[in-house]
DSSP file (Angstrom, degrees, kcal/mol; ACC not computed):
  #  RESIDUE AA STRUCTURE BP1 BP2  ACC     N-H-->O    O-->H-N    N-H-->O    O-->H-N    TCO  KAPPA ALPHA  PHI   PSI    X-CA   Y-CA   Z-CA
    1    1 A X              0   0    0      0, 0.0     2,-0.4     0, 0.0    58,-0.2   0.000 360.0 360.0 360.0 141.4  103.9  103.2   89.1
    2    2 A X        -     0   0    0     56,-2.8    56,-0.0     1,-0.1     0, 0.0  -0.966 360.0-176.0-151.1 122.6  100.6  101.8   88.2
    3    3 A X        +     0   0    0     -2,-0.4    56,-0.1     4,-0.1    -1,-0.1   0.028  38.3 139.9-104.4  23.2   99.4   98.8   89.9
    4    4 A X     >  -     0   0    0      1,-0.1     4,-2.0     4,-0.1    79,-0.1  -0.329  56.4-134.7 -60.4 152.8   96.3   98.6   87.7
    5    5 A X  H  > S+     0   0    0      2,-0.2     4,-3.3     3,-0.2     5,-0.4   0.897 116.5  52.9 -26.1 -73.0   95.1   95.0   86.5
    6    6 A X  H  > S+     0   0    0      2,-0.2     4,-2.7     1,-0.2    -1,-0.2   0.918 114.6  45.4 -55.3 -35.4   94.7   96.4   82.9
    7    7 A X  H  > S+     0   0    0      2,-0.2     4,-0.8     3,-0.1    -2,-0.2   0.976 118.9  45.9 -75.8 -38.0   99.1   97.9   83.4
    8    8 A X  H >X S+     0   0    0     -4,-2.0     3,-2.9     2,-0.2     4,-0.6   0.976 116.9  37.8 -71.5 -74.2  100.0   94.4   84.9
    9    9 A X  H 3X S+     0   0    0     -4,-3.3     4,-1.3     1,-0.3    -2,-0.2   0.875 113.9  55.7 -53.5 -51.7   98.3   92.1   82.4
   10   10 A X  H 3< S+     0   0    0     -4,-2.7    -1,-0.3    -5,-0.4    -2,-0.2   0.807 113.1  45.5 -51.9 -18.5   99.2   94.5   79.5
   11   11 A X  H X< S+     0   0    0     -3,-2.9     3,-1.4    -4,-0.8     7,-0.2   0.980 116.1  44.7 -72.7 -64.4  103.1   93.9   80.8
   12   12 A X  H 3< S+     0   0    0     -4,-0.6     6,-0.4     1,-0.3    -2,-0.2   0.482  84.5  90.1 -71.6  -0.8  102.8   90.3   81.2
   13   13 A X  T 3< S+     0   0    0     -4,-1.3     2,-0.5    -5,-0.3    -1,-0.3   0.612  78.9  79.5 -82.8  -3.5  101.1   90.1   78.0
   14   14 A X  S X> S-     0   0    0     -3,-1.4     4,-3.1     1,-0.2     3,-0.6  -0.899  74.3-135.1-109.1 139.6  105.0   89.5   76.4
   15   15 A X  H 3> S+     0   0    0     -2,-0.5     4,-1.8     1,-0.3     5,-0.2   0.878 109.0  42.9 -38.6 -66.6  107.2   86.2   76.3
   16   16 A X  H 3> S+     0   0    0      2,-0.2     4,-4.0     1,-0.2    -1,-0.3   0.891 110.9  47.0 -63.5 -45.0  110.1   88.3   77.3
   17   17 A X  H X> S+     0   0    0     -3,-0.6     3,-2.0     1,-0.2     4,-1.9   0.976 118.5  47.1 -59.3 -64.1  108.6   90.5   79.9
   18   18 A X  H 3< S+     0   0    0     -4,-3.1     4,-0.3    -6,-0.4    -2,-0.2   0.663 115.8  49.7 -33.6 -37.5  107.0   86.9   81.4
   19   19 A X  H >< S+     0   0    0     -4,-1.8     3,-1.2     1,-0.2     4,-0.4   0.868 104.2  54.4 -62.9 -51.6  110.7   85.3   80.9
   20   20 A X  H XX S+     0   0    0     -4,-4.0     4,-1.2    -3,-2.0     3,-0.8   0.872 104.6  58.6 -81.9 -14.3  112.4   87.8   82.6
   21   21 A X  T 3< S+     0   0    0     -4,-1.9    -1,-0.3     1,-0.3     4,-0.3   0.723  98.2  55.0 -63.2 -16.7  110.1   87.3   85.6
   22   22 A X  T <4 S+     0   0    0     -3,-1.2     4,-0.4    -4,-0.3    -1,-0.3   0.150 106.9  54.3 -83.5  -4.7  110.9   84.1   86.1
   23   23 A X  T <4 S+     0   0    0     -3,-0.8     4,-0.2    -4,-0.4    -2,-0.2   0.484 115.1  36.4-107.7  -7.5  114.5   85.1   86.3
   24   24 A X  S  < S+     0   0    0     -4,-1.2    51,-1.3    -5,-0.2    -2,-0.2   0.586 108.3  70.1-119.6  -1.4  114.2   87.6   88.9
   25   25 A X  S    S+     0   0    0     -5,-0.3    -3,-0.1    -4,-0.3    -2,-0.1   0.827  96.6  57.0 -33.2 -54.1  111.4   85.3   90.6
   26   26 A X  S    S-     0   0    0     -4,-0.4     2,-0.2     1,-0.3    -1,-0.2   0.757 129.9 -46.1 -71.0 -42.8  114.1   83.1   91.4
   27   27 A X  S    S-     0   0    0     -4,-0.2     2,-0.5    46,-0.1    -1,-0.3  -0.813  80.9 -60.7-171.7 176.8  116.5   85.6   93.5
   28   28 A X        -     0   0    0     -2,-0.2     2,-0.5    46,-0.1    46,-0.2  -0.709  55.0-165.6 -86.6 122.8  117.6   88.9   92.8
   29   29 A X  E     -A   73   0A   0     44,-2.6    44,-1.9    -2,-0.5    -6,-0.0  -0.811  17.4-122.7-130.1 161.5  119.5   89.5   89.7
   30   30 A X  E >>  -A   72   0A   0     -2,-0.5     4,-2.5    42,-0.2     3,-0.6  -0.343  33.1-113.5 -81.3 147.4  121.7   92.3   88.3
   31   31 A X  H 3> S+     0   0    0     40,-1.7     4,-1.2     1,-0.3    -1,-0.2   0.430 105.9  63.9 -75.5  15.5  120.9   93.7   85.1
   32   32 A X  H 34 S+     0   0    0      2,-0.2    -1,-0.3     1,-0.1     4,-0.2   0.780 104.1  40.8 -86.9 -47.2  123.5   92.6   83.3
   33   33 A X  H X> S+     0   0    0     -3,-0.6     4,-2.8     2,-0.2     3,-0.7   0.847 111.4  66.2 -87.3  -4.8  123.0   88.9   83.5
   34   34 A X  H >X S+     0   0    0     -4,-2.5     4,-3.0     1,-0.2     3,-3.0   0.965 107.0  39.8 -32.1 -76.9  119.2   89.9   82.9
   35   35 A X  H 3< S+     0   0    0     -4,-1.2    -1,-0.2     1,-0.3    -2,-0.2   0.252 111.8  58.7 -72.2  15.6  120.1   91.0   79.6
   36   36 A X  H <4 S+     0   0    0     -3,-0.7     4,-0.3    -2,-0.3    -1,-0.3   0.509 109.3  39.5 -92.9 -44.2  122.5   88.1   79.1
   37   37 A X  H XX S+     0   0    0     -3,-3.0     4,-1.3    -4,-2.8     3,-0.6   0.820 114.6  58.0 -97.6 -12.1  119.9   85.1   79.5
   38   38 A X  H 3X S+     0   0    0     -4,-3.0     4,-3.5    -5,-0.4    -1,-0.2   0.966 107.6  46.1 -45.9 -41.6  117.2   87.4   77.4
   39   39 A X  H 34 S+     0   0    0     -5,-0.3    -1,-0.2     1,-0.3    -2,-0.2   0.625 108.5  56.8 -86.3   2.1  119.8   87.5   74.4
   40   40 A X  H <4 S+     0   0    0     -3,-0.6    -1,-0.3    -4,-0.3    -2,-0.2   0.657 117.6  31.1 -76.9 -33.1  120.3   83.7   74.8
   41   41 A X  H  < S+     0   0    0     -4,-1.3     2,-0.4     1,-0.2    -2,-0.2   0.731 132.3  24.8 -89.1 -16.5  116.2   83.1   74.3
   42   42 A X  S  < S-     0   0    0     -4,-3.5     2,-1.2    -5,-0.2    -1,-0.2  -0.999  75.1-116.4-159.3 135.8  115.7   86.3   71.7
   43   43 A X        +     0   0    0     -2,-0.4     2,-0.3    -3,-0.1    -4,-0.1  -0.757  65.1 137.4 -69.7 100.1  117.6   88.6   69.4
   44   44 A X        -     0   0    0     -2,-1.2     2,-0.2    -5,-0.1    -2,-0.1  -0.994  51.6-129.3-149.9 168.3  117.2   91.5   71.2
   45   45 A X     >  -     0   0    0     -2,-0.3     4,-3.5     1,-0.1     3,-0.4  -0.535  36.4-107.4-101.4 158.5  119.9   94.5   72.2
   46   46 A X  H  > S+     0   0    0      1,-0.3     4,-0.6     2,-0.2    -1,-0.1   0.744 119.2  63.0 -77.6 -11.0  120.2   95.5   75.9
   47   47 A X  H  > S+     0   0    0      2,-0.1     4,-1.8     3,-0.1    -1,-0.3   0.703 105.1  47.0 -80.4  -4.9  118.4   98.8   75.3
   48   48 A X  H  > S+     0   0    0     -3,-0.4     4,-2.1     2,-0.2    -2,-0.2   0.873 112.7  48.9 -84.0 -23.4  115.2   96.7   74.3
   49   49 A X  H  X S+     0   0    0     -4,-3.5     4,-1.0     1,-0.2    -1,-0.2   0.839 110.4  56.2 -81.5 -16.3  115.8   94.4   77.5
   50   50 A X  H  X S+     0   0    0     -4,-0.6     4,-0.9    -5,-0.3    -1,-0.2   0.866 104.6  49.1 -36.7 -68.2  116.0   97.7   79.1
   51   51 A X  H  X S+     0   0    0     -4,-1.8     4,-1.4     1,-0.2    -2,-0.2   0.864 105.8  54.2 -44.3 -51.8  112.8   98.6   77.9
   52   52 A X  H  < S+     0   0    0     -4,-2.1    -2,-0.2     2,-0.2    -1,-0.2   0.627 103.0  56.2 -62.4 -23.8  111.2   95.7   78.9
   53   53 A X  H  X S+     0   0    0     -4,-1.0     4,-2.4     2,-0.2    -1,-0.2   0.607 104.9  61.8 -79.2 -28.7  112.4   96.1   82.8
   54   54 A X  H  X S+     0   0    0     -4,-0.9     4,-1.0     2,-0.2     5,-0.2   0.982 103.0  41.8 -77.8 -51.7  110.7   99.4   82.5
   55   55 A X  H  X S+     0   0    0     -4,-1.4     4,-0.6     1,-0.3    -1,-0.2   0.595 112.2  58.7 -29.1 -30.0  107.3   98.1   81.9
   56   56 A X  H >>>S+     0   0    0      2,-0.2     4,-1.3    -5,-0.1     5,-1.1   0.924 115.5  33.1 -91.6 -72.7  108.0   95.7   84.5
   57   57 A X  H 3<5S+     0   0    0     -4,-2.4    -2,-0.2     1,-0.3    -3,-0.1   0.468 113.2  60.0 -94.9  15.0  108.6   98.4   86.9
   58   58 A X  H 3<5S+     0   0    0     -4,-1.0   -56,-2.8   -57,-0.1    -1,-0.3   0.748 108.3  45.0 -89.5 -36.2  106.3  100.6   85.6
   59   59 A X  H <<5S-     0   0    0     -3,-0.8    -2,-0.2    -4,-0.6   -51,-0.2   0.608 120.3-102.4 -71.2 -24.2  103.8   98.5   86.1
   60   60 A X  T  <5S+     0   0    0     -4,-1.3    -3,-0.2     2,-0.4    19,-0.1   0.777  83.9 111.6 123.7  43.0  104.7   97.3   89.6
   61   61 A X  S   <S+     0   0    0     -5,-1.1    15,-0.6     1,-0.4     2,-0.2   0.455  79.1  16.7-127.4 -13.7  106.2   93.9   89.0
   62   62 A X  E     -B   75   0A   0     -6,-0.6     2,-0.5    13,-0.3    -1,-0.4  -0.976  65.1-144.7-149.6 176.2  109.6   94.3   89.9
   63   63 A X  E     -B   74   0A   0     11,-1.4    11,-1.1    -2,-0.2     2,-0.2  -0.988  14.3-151.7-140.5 146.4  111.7   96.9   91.9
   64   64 A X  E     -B   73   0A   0     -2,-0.5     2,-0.2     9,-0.2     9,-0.2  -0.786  13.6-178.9-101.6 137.7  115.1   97.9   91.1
   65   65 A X  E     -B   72   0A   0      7,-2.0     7,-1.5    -2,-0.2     2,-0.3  -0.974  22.8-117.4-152.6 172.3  117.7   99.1   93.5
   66   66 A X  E     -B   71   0A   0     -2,-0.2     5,-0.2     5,-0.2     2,-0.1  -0.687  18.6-174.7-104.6 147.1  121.1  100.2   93.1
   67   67 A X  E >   -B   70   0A   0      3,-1.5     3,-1.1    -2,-0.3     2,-0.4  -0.698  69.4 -61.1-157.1  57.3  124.5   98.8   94.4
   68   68 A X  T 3  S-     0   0    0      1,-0.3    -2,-0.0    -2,-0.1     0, 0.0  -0.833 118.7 -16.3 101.7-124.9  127.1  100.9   93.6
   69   69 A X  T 3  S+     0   0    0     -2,-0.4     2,-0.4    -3,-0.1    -1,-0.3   0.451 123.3  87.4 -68.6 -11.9  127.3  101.1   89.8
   70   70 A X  E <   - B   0  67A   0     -3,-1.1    -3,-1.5   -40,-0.0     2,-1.1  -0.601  66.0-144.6-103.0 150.7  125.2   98.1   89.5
   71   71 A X  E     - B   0  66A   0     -2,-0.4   -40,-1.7    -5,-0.2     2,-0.3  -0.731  13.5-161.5 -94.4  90.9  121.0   97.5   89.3
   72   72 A X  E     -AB  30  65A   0     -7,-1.5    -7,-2.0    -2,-1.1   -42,-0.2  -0.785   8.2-150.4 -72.5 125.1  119.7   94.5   90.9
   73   73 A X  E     +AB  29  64A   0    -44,-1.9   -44,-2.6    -2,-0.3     2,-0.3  -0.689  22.3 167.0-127.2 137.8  116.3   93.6   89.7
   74   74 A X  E     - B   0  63A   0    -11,-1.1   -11,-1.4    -2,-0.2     2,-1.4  -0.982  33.9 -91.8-156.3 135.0  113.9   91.8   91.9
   75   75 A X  E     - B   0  62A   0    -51,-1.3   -13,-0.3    -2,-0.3     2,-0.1  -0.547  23.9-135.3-110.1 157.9  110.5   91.0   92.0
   76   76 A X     >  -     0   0    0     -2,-1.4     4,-1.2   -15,-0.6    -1,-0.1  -0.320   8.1-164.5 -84.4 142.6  108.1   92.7   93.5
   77   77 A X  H  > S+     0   0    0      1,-0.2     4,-1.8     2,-0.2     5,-0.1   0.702  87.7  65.0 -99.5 -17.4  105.4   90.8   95.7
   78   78 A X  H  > S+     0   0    0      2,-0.2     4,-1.1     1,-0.2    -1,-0.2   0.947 106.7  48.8 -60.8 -45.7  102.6   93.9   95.7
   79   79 A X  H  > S+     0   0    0      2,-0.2     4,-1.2     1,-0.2    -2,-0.2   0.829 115.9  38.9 -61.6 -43.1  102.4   93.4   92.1
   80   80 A X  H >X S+     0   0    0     -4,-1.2     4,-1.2     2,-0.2     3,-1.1   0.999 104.0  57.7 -62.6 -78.7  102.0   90.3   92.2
   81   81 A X  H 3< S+     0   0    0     -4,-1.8    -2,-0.2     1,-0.3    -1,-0.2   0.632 110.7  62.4  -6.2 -32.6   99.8   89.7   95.1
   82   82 A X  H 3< S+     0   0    0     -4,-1.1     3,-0.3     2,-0.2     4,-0.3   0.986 102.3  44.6 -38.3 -90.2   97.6   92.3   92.6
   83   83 A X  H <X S+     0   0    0     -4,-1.2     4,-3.6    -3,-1.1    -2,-0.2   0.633 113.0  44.3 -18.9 -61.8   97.4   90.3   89.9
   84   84 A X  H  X S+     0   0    0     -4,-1.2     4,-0.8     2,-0.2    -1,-0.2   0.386 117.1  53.9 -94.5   7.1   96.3   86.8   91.8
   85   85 A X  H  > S+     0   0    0     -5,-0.3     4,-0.6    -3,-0.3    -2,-0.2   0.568 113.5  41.6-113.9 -13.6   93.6   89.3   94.1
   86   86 A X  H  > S+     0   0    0     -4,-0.3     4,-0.7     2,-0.1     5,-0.2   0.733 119.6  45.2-102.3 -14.0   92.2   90.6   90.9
   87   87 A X  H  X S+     0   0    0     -4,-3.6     4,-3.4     2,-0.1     3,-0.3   0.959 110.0  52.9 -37.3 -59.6   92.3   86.9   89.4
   88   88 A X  H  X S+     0   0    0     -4,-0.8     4,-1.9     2,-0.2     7,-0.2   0.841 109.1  49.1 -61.8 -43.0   90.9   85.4   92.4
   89   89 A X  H  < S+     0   0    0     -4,-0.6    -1,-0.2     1,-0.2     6,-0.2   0.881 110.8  55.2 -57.8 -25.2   87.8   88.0   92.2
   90   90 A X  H  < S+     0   0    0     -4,-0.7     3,-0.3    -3,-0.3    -2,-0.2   0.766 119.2  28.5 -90.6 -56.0   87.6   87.0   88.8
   91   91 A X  H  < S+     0   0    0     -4,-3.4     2,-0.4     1,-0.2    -3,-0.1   0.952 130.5  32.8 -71.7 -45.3   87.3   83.5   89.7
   92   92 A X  S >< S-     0   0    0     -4,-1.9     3,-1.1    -5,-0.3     4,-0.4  -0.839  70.7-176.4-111.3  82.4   85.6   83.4   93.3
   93   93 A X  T 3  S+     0   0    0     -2,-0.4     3,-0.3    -3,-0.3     4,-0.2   0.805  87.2  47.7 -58.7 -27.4   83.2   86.7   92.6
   94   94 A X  T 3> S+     0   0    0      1,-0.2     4,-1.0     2,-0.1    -1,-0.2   0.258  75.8 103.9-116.8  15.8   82.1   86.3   96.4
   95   95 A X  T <4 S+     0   0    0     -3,-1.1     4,-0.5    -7,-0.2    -1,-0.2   0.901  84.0  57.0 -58.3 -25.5   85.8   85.8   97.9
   96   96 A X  T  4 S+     0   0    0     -4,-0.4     3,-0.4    -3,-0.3     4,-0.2   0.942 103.0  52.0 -49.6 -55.2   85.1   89.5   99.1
   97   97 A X  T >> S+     0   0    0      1,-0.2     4,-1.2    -4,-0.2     3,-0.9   0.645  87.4  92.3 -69.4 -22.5   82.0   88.2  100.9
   98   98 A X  H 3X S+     0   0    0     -4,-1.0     4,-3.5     1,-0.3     5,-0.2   0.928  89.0  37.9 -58.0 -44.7   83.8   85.2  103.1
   99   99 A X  H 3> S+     0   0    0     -4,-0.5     4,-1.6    -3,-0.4    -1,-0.3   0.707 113.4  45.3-110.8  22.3   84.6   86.8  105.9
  100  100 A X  H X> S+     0   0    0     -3,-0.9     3,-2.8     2,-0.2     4,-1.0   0.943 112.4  60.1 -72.4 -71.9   82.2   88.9  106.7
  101  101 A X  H >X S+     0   0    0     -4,-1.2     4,-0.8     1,-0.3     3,-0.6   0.635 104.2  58.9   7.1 -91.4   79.9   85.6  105.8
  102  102 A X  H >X S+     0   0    0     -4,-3.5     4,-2.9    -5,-0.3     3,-0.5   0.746 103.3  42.8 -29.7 -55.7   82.0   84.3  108.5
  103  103 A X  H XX S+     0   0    0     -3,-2.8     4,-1.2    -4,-1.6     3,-0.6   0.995 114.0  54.0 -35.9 -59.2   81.0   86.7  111.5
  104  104 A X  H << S+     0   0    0     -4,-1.0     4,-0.2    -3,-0.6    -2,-0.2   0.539 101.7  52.6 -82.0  -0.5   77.7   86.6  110.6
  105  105 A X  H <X S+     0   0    0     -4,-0.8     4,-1.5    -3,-0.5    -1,-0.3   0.673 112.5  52.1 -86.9 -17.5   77.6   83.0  110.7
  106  106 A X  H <X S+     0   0    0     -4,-2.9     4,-2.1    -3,-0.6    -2,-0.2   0.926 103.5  52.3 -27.8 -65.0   79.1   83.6  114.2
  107  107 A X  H  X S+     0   0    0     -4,-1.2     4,-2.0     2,-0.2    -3,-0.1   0.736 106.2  59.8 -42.8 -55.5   76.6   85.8  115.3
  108  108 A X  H  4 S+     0   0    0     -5,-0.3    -1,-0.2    -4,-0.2    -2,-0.2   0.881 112.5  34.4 -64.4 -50.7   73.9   83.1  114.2
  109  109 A X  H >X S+     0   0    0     -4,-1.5     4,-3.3     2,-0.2     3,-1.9   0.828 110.1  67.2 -79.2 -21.1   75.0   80.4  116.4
  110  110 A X  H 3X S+     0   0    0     -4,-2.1     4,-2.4     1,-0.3     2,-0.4   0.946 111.1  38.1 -15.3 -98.3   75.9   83.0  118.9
  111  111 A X  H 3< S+     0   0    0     -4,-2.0    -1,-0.3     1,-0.2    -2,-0.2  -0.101 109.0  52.4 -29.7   6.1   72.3   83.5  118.9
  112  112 A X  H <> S+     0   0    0     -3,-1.9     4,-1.1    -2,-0.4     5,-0.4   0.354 110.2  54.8-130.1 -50.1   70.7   80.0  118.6
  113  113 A X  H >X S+     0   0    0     -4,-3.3     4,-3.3     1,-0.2     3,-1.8   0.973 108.0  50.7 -52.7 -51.6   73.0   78.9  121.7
  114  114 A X  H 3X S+     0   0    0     -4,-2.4     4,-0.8    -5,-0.3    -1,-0.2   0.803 112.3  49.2 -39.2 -47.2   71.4   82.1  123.7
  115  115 A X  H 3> S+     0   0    0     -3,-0.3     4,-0.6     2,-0.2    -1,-0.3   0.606 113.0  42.3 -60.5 -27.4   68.0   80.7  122.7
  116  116 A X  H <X S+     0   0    0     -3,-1.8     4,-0.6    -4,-1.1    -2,-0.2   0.530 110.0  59.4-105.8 -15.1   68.5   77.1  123.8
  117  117 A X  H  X S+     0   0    0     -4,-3.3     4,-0.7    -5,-0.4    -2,-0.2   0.923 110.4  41.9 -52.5 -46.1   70.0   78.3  126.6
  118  118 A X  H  < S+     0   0    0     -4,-0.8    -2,-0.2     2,-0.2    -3,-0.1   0.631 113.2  46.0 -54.6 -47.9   67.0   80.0  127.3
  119  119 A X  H  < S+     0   0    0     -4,-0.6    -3,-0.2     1,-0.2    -2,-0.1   0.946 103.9  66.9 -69.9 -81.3   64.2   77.5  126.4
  120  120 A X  H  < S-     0   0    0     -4,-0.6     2,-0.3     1,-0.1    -2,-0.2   0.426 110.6-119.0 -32.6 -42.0   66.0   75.0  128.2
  121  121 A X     <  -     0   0    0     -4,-0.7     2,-0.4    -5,-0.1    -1,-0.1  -0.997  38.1 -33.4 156.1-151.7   65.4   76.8  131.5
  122  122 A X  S    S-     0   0    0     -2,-0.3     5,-0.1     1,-0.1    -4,-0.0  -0.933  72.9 -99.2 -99.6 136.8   67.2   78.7  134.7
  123  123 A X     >  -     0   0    0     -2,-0.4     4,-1.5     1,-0.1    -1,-0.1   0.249  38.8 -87.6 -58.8-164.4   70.3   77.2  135.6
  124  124 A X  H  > S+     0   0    0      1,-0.3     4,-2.1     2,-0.2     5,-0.2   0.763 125.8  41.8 -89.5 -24.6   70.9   74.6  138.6
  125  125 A X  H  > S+     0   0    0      2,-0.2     4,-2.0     1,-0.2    -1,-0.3   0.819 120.3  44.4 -98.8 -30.1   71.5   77.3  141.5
  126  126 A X  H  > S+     0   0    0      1,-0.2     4,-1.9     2,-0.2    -2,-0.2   0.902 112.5  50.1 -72.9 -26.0   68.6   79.3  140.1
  127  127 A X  H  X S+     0   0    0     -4,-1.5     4,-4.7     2,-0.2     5,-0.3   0.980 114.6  50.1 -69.6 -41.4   66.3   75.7  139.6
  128  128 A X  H  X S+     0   0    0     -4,-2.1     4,-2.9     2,-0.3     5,-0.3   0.977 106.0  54.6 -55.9 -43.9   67.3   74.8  143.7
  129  129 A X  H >X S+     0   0    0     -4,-2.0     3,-1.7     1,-0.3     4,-0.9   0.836 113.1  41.6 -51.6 -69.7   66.3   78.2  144.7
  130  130 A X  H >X S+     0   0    0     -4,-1.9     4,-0.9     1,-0.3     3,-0.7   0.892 111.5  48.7 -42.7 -66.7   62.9   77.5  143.2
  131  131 A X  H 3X S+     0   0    0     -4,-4.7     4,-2.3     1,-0.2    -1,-0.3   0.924 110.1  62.5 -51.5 -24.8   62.2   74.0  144.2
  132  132 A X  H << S+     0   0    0     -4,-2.9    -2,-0.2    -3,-1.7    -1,-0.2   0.958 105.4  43.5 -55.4 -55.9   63.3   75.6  147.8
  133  133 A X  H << S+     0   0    0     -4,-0.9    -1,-0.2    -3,-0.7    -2,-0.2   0.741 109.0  60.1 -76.0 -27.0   60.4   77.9  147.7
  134  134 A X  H  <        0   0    0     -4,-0.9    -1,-0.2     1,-0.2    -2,-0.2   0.907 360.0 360.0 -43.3 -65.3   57.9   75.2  146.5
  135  135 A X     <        0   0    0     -4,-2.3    -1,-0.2     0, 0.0    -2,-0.2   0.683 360.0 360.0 -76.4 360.0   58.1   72.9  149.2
């Protein structure tokens, strides 16, 4: 299975494949009424919806598993999850960057509290001691 960008888009890139994702999107369904609401949208024979399930899971977008004599077809959420993290780079180029971003704007105020802590002075037990020694 190959969970590449270029194997997922090139899957999704047909009506049918896309159709039958939305049907196994929904729940998990056996491949028989797969190939039942394909051949209601498309003249196609149940080795071409066949075909198309292979693509699907060749690519990483759904996972089959077996139930006796029957396949139930399901989709798979790595695949997805794929797909909308090489979108999202594709949209947000610096989504990568956020949370490191985020420490290191930790870090920063970290640091500027440490500093005004510091300018500001010695704290109150430290100030008494010192006014102590003054008088």
């Amino acid at each position: 299975m190959d969970r590449s960008p270029a194997k997922i888009f090139e899957a999704l890139g047909d009506p049918v494949r896309r159709f039958i994702l939305e049907l196994v999107a929904a729940d998990e369904q056996p491949a028989g009424a797969v190939v039942a609401a394909v051949q209601q949208r498309a003249p196609i024979s149940q080795p071409g919806v066949s075909q198309h399930l292979k693509v699907l899971r060749d690519a990483g977008l759904v996972s089959v598993r077996a139930e006796g004599t029957r396949r139930l077809y399901a989709l798979d959420r790595e695949g997805v999850d794929d797909a909308r993290a090489w979108l999202t780079g594709l949209a947000d180029p610096l989504h990568q960057f956020a949370q490191p971003l985020d420490a290191l704007a930790t870090e920063i105020a970290r640091g500027k509290r440490a500093r005004r802590s510091a300018a500001s002075g010695p704290t109150g037990e430290e100030d008494s001691g010192r006014r102590a020694r003054q008088a």
